[in-house]
Jmol script that loads the backbone (N, CA, C; Angstrom):
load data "model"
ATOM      1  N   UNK A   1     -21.944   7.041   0.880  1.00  0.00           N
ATOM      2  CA  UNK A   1     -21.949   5.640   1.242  1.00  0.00           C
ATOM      3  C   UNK A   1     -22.723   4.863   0.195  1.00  0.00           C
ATOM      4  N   UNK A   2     -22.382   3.369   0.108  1.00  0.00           N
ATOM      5  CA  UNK A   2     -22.925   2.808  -1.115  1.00  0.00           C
ATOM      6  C   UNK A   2     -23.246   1.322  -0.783  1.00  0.00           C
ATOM      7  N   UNK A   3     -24.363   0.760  -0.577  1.00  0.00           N
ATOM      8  CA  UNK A   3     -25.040  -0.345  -0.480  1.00  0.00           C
ATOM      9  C   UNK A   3     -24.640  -1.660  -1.536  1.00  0.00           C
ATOM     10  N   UNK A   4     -23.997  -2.683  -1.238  1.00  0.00           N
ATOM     11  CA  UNK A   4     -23.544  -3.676  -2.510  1.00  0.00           C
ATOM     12  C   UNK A   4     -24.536  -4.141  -2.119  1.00  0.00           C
ATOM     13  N   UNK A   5     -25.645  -5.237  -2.881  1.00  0.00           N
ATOM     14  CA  UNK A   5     -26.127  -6.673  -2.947  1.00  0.00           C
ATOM     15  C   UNK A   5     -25.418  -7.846  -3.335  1.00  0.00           C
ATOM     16  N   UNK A   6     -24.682  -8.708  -2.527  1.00  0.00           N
ATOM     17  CA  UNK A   6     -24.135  -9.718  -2.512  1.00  0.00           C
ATOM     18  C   UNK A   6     -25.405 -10.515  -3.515  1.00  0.00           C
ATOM     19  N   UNK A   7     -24.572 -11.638  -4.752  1.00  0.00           N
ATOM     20  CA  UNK A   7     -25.693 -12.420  -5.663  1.00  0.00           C
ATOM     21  C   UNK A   7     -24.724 -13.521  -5.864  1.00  0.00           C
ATOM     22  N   UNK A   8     -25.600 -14.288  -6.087  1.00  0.00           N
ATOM     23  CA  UNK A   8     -24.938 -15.885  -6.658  1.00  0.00           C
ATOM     24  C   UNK A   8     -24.197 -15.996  -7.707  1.00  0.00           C
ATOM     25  N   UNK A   9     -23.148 -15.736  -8.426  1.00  0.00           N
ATOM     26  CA  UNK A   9     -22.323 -16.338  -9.576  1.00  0.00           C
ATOM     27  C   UNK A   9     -21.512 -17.563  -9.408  1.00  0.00           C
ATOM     28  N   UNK A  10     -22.326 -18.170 -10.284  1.00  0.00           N
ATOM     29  CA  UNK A  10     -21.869 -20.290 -10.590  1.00  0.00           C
ATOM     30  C   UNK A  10     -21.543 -20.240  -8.649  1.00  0.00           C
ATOM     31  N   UNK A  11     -20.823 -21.194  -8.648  1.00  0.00           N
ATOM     32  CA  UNK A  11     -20.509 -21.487  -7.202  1.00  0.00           C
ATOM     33  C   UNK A  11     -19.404 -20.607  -6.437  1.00  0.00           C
ATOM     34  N   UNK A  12     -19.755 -19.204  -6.447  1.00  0.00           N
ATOM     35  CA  UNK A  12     -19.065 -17.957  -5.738  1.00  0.00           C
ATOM     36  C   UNK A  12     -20.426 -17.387  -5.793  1.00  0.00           C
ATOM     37  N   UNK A  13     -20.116 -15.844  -4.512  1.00  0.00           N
ATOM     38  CA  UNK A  13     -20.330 -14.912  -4.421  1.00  0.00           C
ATOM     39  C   UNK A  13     -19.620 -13.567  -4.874  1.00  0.00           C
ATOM     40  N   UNK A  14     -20.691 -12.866  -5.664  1.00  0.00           N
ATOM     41  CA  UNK A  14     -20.124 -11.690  -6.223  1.00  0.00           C
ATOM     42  C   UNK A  14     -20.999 -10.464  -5.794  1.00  0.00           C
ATOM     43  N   UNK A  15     -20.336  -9.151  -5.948  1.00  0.00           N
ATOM     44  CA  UNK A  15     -21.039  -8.134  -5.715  1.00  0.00           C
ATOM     45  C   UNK A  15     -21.180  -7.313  -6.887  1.00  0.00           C
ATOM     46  N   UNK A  16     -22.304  -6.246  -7.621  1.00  0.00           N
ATOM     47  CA  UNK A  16     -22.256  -5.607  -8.374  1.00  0.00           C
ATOM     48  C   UNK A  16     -22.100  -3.918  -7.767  1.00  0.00           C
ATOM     49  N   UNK A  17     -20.764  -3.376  -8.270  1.00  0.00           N
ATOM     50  CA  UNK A  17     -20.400  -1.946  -8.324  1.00  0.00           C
ATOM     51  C   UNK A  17     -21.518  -1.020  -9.022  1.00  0.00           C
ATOM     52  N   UNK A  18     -21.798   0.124  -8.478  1.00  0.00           N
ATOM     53  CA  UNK A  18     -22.436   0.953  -9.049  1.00  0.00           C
ATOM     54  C   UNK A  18     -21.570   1.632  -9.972  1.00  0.00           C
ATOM     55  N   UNK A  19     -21.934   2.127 -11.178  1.00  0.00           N
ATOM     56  CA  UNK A  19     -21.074   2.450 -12.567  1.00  0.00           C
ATOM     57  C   UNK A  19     -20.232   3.968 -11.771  1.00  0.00           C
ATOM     58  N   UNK A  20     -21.213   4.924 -11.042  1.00  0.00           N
ATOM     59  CA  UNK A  20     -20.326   5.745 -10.237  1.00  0.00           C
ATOM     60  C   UNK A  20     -19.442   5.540  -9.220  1.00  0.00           C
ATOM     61  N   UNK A  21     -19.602   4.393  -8.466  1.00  0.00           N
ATOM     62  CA  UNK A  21     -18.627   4.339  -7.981  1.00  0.00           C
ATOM     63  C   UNK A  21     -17.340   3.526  -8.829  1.00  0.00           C
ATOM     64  N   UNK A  22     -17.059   2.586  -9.434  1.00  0.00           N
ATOM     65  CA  UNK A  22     -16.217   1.580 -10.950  1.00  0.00           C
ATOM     66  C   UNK A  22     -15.434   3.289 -11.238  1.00  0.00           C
ATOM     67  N   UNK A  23     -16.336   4.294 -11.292  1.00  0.00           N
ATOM     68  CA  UNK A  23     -15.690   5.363 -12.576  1.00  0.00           C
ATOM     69  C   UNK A  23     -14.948   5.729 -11.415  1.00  0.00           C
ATOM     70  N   UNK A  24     -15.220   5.971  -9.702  1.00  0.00           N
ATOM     71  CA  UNK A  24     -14.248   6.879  -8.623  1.00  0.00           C
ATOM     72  C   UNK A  24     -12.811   6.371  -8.583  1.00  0.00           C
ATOM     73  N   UNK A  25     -13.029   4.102  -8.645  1.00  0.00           N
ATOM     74  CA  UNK A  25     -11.909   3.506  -8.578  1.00  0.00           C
ATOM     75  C   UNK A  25     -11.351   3.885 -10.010  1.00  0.00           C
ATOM     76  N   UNK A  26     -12.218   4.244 -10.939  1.00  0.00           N
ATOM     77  CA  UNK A  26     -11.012   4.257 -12.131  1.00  0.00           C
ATOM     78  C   UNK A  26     -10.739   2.683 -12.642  1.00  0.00           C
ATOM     79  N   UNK A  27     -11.906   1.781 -12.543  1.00  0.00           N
ATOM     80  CA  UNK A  27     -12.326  -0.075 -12.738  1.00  0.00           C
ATOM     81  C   UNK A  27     -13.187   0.291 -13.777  1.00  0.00           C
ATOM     82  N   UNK A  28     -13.027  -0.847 -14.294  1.00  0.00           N
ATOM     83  CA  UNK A  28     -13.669  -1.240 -15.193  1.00  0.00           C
ATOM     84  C   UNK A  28     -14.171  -3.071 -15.286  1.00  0.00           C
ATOM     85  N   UNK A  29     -14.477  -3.973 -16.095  1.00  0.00           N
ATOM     86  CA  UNK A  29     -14.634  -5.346 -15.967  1.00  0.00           C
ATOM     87  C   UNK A  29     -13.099  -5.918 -16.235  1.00  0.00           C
ATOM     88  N   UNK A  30     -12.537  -6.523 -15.841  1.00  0.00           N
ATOM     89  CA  UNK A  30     -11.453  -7.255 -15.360  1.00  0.00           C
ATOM     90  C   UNK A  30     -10.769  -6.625 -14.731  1.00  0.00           C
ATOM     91  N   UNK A  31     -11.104  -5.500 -14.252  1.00  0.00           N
ATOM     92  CA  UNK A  31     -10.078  -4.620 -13.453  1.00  0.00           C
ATOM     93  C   UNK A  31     -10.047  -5.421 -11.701  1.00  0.00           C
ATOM     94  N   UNK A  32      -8.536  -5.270 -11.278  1.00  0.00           N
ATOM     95  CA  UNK A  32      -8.628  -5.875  -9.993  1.00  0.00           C
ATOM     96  C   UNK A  32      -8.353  -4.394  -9.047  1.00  0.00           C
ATOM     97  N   UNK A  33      -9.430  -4.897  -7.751  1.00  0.00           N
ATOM     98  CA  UNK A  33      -9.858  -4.250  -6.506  1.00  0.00           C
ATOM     99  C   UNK A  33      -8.829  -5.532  -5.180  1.00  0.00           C
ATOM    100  N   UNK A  34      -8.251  -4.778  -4.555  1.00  0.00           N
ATOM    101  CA  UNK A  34      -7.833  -5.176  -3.466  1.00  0.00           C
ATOM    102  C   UNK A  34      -8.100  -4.692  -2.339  1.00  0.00           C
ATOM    103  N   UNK A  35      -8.382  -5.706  -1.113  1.00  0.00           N
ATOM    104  CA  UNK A  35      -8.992  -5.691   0.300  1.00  0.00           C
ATOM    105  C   UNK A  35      -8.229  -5.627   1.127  1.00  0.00           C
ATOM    106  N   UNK A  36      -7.488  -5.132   2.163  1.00  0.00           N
ATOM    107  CA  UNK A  36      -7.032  -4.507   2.836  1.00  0.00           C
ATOM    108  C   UNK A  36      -7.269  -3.969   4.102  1.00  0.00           C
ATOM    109  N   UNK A  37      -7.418  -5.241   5.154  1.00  0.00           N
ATOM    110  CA  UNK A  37      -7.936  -5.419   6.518  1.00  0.00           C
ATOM    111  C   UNK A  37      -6.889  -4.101   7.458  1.00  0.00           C
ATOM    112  N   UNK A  38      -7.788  -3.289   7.932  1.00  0.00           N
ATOM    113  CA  UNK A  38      -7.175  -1.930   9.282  1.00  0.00           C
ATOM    114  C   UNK A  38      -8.145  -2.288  10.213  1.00  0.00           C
ATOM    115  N   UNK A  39      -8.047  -1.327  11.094  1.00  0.00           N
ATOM    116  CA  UNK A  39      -8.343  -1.345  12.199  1.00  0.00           C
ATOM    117  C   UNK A  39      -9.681  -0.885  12.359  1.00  0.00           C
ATOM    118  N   UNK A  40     -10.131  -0.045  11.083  1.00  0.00           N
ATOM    119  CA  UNK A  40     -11.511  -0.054  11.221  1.00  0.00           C
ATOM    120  C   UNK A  40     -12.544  -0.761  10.296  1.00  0.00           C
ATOM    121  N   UNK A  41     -11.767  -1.510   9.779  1.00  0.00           N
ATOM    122  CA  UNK A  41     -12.558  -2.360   9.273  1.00  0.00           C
ATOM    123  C   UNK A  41     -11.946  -2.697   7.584  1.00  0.00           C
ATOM    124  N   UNK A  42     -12.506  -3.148   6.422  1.00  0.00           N
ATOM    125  CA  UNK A  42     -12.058  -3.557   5.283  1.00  0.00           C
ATOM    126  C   UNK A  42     -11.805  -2.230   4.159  1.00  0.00           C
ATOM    127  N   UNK A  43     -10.374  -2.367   3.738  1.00  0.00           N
ATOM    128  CA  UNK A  43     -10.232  -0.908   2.957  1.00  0.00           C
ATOM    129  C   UNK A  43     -10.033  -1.219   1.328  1.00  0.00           C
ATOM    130  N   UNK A  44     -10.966  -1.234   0.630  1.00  0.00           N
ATOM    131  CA  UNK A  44     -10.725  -1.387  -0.734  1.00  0.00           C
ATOM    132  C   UNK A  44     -10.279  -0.648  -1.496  1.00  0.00           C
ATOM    133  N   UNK A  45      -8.742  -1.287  -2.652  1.00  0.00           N
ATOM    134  CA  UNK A  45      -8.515   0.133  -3.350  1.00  0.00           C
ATOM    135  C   UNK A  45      -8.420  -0.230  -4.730  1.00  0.00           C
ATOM    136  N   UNK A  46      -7.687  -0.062  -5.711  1.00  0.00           N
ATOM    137  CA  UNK A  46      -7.639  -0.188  -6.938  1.00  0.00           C
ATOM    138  C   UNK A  46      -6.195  -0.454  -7.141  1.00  0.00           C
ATOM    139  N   UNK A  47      -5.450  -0.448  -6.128  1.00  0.00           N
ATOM    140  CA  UNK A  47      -3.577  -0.607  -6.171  1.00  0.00           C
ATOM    141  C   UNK A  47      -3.063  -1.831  -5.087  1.00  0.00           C
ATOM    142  N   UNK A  48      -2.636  -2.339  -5.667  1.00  0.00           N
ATOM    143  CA  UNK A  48      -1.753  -3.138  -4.628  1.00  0.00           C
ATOM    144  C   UNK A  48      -0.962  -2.550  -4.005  1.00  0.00           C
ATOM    145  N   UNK A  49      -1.335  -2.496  -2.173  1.00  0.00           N
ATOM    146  CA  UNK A  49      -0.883  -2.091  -1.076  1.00  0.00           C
ATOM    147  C   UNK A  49       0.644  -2.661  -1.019  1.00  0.00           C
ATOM    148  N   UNK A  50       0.601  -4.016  -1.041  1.00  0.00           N
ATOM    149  CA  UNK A  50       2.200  -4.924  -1.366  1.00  0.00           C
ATOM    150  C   UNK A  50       2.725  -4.078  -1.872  1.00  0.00           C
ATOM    151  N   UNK A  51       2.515  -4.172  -3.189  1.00  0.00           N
ATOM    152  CA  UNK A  51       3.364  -3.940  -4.150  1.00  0.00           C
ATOM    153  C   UNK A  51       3.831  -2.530  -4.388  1.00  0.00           C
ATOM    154  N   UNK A  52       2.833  -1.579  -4.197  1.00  0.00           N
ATOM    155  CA  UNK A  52       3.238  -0.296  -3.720  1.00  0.00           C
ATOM    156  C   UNK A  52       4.594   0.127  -2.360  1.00  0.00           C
ATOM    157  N   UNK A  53       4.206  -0.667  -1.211  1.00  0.00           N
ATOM    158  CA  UNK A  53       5.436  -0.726   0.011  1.00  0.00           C
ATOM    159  C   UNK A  53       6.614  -1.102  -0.480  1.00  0.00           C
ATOM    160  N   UNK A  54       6.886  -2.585  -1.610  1.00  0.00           N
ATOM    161  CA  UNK A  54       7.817  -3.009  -2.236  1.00  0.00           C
ATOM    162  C   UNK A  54       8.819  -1.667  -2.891  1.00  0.00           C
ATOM    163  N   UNK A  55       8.058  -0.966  -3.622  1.00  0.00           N
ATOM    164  CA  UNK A  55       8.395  -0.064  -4.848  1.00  0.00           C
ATOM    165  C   UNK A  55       9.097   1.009  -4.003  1.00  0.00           C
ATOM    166  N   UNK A  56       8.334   1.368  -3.285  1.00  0.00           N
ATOM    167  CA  UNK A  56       9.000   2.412  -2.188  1.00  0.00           C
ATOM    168  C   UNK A  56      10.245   1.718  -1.469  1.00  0.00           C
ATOM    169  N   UNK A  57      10.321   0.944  -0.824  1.00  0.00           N
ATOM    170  CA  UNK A  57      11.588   0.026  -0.200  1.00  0.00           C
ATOM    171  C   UNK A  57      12.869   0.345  -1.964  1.00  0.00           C
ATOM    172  N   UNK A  58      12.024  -0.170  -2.831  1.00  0.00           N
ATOM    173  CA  UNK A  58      13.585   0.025  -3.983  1.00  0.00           C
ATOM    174  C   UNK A  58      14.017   0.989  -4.269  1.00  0.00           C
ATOM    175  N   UNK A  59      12.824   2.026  -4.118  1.00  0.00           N
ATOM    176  CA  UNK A  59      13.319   3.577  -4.491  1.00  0.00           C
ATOM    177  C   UNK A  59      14.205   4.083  -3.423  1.00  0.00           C
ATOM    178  N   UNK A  60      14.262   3.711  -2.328  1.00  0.00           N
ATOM    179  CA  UNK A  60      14.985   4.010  -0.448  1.00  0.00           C
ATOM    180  C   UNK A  60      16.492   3.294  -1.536  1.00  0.00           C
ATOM    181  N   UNK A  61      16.895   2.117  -1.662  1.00  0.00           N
ATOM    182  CA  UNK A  61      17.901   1.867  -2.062  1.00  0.00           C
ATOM    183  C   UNK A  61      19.131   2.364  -2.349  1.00  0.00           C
TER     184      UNK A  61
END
end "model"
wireframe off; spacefill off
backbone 0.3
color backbone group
């Protein structure tokens, strides 16, 4: 388990990744993380959930 500190950047909130966890997603700095509301709560991944279901639907084709 891994503790973020939410911090002020200009007029947003940002969180800083620990470099071990950045290396688990396979992120780096501009890399995008997507959020992904279930049932137990917020699921972050490194892939678009969309766009992944999409890809599968064309491959069914």
């Amino acid at each position: 388990m891994h503790t973020l500190k939410l911090t002020q950047i200009g007029n947003s909130v940002g969180a800083a990744f620990p470099r071990e966890l950045l290396n688990r997603l396979q992120l780096g700095k501009g890399g995008l993380l997507y959020v992904t509301e279930t049932p137990k709560g917020l699921r972050l991944t490194r892939h678009d959930p969309e766009l992944a279901a999409q890809m599968d639907a064309a491959r069914a084709i």
